[in-house]
MARZALO-732044 format. One record per residue (C-alpha): residue in one letter; x, y, z. Coordinates in Angstrom, 1 decimal. Example, Ala and Ser with C-alpha at 12.3 -4.5 7.8 and 13.67 -1.06 7.14 Angstrom:
@res = A | c1 = 12.3 | c2 = -4.5 | c3 = 7.8
@res = S | c1 = 13.7 | c2 = -1.1 | c3 = 7.1
% end
This chain:
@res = X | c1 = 70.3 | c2 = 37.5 | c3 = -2.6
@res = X | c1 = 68.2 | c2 = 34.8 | c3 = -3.3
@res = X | c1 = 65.7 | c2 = 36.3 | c3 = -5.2
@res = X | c1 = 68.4 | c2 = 38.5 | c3 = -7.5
@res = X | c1 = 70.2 | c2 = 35.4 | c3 = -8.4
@res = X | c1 = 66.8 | c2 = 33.9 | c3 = -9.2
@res = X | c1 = 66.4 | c2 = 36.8 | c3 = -11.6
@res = X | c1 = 69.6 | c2 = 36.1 | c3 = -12.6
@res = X | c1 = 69.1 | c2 = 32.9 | c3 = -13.7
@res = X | c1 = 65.8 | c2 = 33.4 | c3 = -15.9
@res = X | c1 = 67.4 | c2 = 36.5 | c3 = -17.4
@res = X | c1 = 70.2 | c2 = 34.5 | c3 = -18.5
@res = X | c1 = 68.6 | c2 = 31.1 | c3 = -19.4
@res = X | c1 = 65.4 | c2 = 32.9 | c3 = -21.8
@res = X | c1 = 67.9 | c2 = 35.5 | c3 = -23.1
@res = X | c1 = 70.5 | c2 = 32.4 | c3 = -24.5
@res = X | c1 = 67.7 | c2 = 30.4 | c3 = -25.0
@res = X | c1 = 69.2 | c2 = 26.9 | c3 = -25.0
@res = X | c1 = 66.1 | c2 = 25.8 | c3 = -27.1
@res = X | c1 = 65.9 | c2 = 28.1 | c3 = -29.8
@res = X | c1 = 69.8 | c2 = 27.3 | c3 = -31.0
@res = X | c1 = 68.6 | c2 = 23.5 | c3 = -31.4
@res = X | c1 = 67.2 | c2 = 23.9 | c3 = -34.6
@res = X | c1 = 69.8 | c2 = 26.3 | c3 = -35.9
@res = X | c1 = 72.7 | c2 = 23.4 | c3 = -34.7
@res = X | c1 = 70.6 | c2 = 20.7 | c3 = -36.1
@res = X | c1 = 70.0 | c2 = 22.3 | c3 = -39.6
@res = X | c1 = 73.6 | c2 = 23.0 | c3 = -40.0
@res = X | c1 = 74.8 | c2 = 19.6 | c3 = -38.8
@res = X | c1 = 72.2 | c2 = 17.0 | c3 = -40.8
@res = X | c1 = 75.5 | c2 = 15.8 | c3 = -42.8
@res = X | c1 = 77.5 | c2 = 15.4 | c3 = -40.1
@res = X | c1 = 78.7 | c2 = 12.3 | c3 = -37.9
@res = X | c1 = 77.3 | c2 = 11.7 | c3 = -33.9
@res = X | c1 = 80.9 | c2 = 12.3 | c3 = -33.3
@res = X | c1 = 81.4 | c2 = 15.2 | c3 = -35.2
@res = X | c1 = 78.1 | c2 = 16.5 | c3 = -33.9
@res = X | c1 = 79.4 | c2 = 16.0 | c3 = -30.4
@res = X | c1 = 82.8 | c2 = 18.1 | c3 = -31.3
@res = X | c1 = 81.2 | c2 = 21.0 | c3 = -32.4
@res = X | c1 = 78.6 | c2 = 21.3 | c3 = -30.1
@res = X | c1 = 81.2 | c2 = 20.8 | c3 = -26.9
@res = X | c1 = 83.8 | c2 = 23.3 | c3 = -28.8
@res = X | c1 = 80.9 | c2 = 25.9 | c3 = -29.5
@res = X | c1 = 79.4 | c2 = 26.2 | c3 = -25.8
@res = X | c1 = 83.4 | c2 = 25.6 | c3 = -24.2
@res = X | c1 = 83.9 | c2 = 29.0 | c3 = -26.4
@res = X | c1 = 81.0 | c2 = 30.9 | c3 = -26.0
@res = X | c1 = 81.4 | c2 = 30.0 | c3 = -21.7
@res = X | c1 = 85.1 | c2 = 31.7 | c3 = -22.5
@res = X | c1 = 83.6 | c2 = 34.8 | c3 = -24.0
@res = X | c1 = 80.9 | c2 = 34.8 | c3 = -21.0
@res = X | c1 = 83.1 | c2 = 34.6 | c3 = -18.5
@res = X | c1 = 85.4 | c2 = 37.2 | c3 = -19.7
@res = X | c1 = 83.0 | c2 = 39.3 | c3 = -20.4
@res = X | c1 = 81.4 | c2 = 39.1 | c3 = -16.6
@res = X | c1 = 85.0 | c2 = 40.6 | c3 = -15.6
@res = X | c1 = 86.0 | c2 = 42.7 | c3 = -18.2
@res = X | c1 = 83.0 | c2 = 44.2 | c3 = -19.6
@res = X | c1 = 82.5 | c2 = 46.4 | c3 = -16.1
@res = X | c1 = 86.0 | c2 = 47.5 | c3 = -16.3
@res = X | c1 = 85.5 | c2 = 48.7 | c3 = -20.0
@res = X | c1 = 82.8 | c2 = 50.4 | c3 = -19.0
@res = X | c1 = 84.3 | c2 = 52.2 | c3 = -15.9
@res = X | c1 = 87.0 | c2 = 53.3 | c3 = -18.7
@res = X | c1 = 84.7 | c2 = 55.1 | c3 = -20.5
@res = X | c1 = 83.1 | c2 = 56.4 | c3 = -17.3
@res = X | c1 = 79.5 | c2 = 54.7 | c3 = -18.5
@res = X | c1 = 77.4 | c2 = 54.6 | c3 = -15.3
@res = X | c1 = 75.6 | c2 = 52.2 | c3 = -13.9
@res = X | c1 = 71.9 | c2 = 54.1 | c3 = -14.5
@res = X | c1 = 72.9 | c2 = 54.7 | c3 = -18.1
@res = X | c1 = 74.1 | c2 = 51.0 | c3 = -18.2
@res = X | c1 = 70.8 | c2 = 49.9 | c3 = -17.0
@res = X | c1 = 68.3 | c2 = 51.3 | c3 = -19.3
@res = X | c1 = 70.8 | c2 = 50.8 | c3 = -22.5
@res = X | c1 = 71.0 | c2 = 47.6 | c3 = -21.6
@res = X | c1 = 67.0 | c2 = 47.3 | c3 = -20.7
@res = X | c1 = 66.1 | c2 = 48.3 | c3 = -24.2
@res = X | c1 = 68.9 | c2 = 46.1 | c3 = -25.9
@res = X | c1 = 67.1 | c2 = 43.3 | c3 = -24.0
@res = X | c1 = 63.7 | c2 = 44.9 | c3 = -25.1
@res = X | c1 = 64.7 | c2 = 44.7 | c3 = -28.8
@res = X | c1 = 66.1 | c2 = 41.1 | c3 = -28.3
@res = X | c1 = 62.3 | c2 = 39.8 | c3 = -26.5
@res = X | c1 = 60.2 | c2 = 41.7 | c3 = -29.0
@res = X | c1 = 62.4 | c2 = 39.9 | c3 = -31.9
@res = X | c1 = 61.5 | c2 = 36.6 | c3 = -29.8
@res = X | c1 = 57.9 | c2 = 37.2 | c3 = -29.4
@res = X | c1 = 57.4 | c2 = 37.5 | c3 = -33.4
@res = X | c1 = 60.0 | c2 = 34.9 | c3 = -33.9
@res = X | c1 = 61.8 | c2 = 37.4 | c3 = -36.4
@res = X | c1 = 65.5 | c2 = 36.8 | c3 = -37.0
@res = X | c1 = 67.3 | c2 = 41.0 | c3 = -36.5
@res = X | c1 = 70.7 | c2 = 39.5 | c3 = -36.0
@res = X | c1 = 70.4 | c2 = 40.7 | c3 = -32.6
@res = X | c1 = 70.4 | c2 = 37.6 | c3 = -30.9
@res = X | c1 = 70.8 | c2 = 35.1 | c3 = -33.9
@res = X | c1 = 72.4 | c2 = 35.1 | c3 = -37.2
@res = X | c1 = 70.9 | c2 = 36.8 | c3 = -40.1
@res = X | c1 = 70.0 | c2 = 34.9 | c3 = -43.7
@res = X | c1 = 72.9 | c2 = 36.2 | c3 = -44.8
@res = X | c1 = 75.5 | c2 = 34.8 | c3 = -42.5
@res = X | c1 = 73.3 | c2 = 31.5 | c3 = -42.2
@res = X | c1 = 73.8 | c2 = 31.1 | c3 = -45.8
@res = X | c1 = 77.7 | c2 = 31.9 | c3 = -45.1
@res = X | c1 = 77.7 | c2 = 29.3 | c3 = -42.0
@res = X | c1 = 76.1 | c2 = 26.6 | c3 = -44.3
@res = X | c1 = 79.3 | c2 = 26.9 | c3 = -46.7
@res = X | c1 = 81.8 | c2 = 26.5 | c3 = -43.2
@res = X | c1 = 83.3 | c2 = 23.4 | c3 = -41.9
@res = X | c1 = 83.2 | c2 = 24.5 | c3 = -38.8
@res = X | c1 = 80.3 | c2 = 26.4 | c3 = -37.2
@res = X | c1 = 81.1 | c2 = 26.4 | c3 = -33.8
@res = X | c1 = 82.1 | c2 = 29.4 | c3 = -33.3
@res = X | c1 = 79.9 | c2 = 31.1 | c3 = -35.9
@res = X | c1 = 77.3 | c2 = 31.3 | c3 = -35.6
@res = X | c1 = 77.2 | c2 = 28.5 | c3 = -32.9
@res = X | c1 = 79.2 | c2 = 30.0 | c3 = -30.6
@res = X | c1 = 78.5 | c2 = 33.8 | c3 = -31.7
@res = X | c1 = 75.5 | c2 = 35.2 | c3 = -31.8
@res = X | c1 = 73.0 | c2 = 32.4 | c3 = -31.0
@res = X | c1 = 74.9 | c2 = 31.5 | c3 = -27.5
@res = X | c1 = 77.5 | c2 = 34.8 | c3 = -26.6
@res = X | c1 = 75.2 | c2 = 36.9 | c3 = -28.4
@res = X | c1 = 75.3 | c2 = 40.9 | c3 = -27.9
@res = X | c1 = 72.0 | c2 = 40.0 | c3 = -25.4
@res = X | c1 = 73.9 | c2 = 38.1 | c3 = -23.4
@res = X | c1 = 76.7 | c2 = 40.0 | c3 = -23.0
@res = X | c1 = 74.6 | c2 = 42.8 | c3 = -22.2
@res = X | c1 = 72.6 | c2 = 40.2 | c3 = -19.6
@res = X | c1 = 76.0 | c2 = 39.5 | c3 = -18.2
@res = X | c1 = 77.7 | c2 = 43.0 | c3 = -17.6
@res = X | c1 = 74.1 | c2 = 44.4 | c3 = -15.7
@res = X | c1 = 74.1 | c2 = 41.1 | c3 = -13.7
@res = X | c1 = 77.6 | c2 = 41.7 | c3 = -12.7
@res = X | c1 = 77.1 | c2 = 45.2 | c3 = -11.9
@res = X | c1 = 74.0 | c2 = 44.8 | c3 = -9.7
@res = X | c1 = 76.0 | c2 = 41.9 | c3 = -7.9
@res = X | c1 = 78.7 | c2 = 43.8 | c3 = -7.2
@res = X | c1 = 76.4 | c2 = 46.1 | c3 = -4.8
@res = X | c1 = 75.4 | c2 = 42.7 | c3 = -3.0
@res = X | c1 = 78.8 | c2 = 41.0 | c3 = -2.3
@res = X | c1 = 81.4 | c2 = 38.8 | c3 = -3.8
@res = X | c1 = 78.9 | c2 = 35.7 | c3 = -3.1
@res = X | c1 = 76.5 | c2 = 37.0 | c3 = -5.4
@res = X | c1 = 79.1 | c2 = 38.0 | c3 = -8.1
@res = X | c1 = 80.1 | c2 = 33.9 | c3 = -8.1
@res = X | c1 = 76.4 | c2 = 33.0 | c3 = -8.1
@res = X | c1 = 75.9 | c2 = 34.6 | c3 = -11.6
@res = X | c1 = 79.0 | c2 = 33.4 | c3 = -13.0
@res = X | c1 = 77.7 | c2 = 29.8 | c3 = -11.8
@res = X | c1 = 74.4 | c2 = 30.6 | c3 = -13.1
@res = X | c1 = 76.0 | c2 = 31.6 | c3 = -16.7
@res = X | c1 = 78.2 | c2 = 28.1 | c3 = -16.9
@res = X | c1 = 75.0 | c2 = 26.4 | c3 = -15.9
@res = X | c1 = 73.0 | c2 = 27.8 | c3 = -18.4
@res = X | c1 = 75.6 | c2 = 27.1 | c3 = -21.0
@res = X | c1 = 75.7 | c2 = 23.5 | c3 = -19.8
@res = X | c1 = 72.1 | c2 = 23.1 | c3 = -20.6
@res = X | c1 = 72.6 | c2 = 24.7 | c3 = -23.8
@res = X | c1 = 75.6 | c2 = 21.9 | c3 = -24.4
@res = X | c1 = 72.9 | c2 = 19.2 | c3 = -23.0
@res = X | c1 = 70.6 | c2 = 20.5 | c3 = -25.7
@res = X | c1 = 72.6 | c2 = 20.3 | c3 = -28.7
@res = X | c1 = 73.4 | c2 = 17.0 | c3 = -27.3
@res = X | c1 = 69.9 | c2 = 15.6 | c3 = -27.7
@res = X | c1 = 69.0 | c2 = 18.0 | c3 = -30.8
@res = X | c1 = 67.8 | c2 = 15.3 | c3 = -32.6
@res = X | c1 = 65.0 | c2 = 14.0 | c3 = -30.5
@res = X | c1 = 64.4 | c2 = 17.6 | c3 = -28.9
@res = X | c1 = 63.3 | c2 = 18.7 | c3 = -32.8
@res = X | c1 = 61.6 | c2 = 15.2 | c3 = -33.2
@res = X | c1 = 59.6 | c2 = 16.0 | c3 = -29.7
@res = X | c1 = 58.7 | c2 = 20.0 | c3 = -30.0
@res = X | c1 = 59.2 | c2 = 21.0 | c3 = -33.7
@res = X | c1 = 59.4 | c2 = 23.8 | c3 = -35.2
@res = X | c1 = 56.2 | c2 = 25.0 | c3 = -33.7
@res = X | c1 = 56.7 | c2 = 23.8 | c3 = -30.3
@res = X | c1 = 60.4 | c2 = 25.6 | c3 = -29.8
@res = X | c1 = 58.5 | c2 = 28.5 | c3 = -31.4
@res = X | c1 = 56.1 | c2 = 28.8 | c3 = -28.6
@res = X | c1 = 58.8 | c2 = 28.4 | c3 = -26.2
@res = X | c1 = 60.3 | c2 = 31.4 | c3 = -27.5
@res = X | c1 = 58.2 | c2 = 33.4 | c3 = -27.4
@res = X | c1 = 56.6 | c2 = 32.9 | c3 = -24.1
@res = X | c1 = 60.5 | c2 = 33.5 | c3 = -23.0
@res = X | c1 = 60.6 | c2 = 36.9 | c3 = -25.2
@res = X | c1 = 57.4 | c2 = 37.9 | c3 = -22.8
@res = X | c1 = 59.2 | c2 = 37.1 | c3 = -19.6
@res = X | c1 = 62.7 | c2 = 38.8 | c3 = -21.2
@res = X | c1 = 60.7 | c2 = 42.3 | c3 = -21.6
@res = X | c1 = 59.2 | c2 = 42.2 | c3 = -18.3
@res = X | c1 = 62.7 | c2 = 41.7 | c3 = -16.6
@res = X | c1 = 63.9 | c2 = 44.4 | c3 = -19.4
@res = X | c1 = 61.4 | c2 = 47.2 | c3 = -18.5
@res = X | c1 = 62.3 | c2 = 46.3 | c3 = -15.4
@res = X | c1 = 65.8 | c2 = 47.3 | c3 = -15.8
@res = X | c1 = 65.1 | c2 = 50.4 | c3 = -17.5
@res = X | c1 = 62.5 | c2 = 51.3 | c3 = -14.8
@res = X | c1 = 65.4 | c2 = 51.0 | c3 = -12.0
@res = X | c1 = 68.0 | c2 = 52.9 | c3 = -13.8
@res = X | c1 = 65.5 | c2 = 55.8 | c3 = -14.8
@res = X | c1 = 64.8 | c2 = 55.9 | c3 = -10.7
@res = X | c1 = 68.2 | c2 = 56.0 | c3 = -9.6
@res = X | c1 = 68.6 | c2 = 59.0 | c3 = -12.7
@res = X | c1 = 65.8 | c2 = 60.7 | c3 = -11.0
@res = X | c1 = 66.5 | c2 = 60.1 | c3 = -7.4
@res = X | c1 = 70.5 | c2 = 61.5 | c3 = -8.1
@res = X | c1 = 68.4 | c2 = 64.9 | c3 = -10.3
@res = X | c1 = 66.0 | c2 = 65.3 | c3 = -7.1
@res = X | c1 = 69.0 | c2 = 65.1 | c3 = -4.5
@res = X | c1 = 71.3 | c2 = 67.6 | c3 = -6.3
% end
């Protein structure tokens, strides 16, 4: 169990990628107060942990609803997650896992941007969604132990994110652009090799179900 909820917590932590919503936060909030910088970055993480964690219990449920199997789960979600690292190796903004110009442009013109794009897509994005649903179905074939671990793991990944925002400032001063660019994209790499892993695994249990019948 140890090992999946070390998975768990890479998968999770390069697929939110506390370091990459930094600049986003600290571009959108250079007018802004300390205290109003505070607000909005404790009101966008305490949202996007709500839409996590309901999403860890619900999402599985939707899915049995539509009678979406595991397997088919899997390597959907693998090549989601695949889409999401390649887009984080060339640094190129889809939408996938961050807001397009467009809706940056739209955010700039908000009062509040903690829940958009704060909130959703650069935290509770459709990766991590995806991240979370496969995370909770995998632990659900360990036990109820490992099912709390990831939830645990999520809200602690979220926390960093919140610590981040928190020290924007002298995180951008430290790295720069160039330095939360490399960090990126040596967490895109690790995302696709934990994606093609995913999509390897569900093709296997496809193929060990079509060699059995």
């Amino acid at each position: 169990m140890n090992e999946f909820l070390s998975q768990a917590f890479v998968t999770l932590l390069v697929i939110i990628d506390p370091f990459a919503v930094v600049p986003v936060f600290v571009s959108l909030t250079r007018n802004e107060t300390a205290a109003v910088k505070l607000r909005t970055a404790k009101k966008a993480c305490t949202i996007a942990a709500i839409i996590l964690f309901s999403f860890a219990f619900l999402g599985d449920k939707l899915l049995d609803l539509m009678s979406i199997s595991e397997p088919a789960f899997r390597i959907a979600g693998g090549f989601l997650l695949l889409l999401a690292a390649i887009e984080m190796v060339i640094v190129h903004d889809s939408g996938f896992r961050s807001p397009t110009g467009d809706e940056t442009k739209e955010a700039g013109n908000r009062n509040d941007i903690s829940v958009f794009p704060l909130a959703i897509p650069l935290i509770a994005g459709p990766g991590a969604l995806t991240s979370v649903v496969v995370l909770m179905r995998q632990a659900e074939a360990i036990d109820y132990k490992a099912q709390i671990g990831v939830v645990f793991l999520m809200l602690l990944v979220v926390a960093i994110t919140y610590f981040s925002l928190r020290i924007g400032n002298r995180m951008m001063k430290l790295l720069g652009i160039t330095g939360t660019n490399v960090l990126t994209r040596v967490f895109g790499v690790i995302l696709a090799a934990l994606a093609v892993q995913n999509m390897i695994h569900g093709i296997t249990i496809v193929l060990k179900g079509i060699i059995k019948a």
